[in-house]
Backbone as ProteinMPNN parsed JSONL, in Angstrom:
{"seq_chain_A": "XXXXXXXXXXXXXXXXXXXXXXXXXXXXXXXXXXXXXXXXXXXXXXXXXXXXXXXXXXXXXXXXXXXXXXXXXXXXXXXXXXXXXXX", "coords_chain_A": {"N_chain_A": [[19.619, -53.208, 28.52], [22.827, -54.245, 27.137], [25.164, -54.159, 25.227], [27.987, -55.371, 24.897], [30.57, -55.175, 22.588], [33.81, -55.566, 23.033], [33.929, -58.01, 24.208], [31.889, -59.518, 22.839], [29.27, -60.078, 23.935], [26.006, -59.609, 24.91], [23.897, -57.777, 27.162], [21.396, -58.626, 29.799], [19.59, -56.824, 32.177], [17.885, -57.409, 34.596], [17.74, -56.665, 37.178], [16.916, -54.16, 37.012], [14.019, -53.685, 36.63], [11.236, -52.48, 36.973], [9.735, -54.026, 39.126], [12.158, -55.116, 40.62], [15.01, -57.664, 41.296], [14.534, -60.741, 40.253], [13.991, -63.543, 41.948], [16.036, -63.27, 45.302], [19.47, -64.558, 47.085], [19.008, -66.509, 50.029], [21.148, -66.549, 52.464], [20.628, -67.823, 54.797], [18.715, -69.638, 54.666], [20.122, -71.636, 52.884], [18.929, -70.894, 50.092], [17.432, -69.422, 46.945], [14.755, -67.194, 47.55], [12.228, -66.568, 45.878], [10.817, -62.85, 44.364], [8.381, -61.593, 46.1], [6.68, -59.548, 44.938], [6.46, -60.031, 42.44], [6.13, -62.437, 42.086], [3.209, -62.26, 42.975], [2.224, -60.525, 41.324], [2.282, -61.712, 38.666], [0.82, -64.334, 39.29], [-1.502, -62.923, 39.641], [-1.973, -61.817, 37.024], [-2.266, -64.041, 35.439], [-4.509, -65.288, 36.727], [-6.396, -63.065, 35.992], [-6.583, -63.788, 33.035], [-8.149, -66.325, 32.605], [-6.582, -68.506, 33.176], [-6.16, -71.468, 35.306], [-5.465, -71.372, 38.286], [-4.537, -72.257, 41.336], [-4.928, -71.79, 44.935], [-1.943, -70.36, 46.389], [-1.94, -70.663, 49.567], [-3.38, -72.508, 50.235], [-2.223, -75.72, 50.073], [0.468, -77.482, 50.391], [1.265, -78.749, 47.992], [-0.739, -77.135, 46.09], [0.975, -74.928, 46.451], [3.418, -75.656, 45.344], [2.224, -76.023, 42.733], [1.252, -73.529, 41.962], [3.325, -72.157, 41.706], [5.234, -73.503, 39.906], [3.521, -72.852, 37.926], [4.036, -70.195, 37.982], [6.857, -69.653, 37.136], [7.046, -70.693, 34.341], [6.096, -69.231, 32.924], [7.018, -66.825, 33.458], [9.287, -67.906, 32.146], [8.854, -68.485, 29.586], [8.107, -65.365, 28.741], [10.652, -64.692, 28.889], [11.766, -66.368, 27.13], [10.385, -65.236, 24.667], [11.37, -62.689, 24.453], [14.134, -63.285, 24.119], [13.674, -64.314, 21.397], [12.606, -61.856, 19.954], [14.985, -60.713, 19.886], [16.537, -61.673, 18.784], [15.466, -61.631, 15.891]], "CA_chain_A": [[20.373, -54.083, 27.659], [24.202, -53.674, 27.184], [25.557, -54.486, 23.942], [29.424, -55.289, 24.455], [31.794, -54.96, 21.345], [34.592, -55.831, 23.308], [33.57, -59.376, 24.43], [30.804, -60.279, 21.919], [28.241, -60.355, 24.672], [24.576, -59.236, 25.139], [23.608, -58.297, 28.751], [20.156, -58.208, 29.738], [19.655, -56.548, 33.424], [16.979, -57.46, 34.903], [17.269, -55.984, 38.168], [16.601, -52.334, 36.864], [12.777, -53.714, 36.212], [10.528, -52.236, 37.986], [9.618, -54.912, 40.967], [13.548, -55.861, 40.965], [15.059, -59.04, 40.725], [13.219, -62.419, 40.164], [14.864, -64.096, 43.415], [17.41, -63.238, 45.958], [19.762, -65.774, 47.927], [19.333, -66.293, 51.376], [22.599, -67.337, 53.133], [20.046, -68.457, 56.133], [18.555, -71.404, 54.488], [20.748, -71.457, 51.071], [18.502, -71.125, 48.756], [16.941, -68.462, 46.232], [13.652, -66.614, 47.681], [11.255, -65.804, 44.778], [10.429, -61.828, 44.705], [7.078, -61.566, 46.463], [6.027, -58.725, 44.412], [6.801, -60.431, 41.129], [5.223, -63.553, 42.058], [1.688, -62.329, 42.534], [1.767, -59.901, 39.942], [1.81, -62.97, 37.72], [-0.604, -65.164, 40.006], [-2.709, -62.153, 39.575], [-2.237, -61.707, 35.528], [-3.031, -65.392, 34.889], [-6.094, -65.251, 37.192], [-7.655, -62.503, 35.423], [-6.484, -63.965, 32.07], [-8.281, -67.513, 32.759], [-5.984, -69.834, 33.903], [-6.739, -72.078, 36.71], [-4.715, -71.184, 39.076], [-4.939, -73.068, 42.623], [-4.71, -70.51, 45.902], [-0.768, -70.754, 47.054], [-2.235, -70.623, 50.561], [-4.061, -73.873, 50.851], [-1.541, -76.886, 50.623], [1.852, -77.373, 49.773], [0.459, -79.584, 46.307], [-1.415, -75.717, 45.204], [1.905, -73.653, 46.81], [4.512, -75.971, 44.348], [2.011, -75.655, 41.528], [1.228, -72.066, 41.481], [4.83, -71.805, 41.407], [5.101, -74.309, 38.398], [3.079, -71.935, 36.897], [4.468, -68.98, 37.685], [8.338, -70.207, 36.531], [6.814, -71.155, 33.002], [5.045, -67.63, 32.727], [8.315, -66.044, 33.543], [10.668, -68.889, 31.305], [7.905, -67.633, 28.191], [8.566, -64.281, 28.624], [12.139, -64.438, 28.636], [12.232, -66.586, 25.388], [9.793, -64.51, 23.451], [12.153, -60.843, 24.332], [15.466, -63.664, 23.581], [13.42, -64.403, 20.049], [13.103, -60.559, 19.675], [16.412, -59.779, 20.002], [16.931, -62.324, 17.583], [14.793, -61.125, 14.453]], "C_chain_A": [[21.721, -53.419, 27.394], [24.919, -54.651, 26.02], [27.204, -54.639, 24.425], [30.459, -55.74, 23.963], [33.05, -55.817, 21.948], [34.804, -57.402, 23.641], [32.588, -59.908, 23.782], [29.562, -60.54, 23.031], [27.168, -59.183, 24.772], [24.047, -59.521, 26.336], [22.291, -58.025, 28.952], [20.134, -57.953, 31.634], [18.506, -56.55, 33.791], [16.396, -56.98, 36.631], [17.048, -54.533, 38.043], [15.172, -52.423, 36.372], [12.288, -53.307, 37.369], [10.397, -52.699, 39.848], [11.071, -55.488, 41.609], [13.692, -57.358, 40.067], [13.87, -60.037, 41.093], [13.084, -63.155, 41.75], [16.158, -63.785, 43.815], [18.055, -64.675, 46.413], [19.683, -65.562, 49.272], [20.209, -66.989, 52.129], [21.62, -68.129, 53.966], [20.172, -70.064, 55.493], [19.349, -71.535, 52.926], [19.976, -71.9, 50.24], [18.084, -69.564, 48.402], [15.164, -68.444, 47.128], [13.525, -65.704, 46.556], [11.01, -64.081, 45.582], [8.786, -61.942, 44.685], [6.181, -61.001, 45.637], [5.514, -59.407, 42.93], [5.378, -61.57, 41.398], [3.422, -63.705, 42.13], [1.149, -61.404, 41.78], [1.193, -60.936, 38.678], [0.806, -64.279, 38.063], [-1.669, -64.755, 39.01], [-3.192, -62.041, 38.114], [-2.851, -62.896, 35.025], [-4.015, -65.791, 35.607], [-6.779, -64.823, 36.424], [-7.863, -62.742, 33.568], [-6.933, -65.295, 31.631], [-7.613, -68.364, 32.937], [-6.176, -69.999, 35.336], [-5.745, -72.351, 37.832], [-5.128, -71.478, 40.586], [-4.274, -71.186, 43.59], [-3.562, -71.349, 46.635], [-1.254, -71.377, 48.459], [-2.614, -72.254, 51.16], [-3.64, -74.852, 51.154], [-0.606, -76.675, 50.127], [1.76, -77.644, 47.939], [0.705, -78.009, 45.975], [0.054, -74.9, 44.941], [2.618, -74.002, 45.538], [3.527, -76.019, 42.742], [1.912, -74.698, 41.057], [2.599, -71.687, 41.356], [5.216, -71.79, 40.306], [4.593, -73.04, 37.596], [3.441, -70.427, 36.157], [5.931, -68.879, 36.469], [7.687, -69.991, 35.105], [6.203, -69.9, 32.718], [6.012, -66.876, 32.808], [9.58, -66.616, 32.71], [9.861, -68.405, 29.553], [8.092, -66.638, 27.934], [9.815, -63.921, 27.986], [12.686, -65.099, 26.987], [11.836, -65.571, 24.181], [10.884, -63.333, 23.507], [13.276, -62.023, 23.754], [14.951, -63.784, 21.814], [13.143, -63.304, 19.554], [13.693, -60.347, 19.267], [17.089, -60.376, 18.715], [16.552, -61.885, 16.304], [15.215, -59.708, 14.788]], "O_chain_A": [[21.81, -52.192, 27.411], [25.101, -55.857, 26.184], [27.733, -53.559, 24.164], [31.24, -56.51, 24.521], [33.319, -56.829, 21.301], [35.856, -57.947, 23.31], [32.313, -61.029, 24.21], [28.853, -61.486, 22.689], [27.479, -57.993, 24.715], [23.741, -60.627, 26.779], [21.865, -57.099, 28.261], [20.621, -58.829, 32.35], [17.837, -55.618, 33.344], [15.267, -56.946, 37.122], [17.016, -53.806, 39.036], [14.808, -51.456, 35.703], [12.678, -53.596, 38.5], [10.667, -52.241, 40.958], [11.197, -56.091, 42.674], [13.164, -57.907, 39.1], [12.867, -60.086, 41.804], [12.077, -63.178, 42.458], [17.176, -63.896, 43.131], [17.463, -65.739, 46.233], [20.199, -64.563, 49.772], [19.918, -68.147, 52.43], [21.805, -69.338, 53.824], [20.935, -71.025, 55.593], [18.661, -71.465, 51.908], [20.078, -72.98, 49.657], [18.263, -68.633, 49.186], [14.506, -69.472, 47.281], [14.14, -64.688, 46.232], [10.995, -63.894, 46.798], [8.074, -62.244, 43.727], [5.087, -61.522, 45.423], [4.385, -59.283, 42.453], [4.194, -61.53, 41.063], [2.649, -64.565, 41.706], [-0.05, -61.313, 41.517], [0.146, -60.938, 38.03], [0.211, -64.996, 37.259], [-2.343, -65.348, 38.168], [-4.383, -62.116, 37.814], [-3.829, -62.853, 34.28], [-4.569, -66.797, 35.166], [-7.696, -65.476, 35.927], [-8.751, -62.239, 32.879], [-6.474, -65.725, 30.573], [-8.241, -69.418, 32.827], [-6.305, -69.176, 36.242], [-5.338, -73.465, 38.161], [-6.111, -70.87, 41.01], [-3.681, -70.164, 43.243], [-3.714, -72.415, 47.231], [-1.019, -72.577, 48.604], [-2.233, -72.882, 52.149], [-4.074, -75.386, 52.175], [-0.533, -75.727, 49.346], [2.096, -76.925, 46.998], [1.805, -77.54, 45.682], [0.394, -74.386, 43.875], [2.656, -73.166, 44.635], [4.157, -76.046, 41.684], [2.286, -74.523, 39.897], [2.814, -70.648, 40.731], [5.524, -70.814, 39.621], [5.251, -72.397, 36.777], [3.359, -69.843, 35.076], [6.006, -68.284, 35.394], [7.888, -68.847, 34.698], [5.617, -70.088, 31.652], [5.891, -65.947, 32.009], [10.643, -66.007, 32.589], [10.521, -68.057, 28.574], [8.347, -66.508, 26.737], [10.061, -63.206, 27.015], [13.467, -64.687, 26.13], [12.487, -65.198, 23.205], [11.301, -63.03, 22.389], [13.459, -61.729, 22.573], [15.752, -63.387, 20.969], [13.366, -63.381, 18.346], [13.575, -59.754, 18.195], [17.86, -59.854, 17.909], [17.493, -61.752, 15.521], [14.962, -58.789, 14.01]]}, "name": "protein", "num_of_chains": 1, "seq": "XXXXXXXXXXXXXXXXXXXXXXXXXXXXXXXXXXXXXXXXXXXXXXXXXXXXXXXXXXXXXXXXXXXXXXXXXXXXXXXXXXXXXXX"}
């Protein structure tokens, strides 16, 4: 986190976490590729934490929901540390 005075801004760096960033871009096909690592760390946490989590593998349907899921597991996170920072 980078506090700076000079511009009134609050930086949060999230590529100095552990697994990296969230998603890169790939010029190839222009879009953002999710970080692999990331993504089934959190599969894996909300498996063993009961949620019903479909297997990416099986159809496209499972692939774009386990996604869904993941996003909102990673958009939760980020509010609760922004409501932190706040109190």
């Amino acid at each position: 986190m980078i506090d700076d005075d000079n511009h009134d801004y609050l930086y949060l760096i999230l590529e100095m976490a552990d697994m990296g960033q969230l998603a890169k871009w790939d010029f190839k096909v222009e879009r953002y590729v999710p970080n692999q690592q990331i993504y089934n760390f959190v599969v894996d946490y909300l498996r063993e934490n009961g949620a019903m989590v479909p297997d990416p593998e099986s159809s496209q349907v499972a692939y774009n929901h386990c996604t869904e899921l993941v996003c909102q597991y990673l958009f939760r996170q980020l509010a609760a540390a922004l409501v932190y920072l706040h109190e």
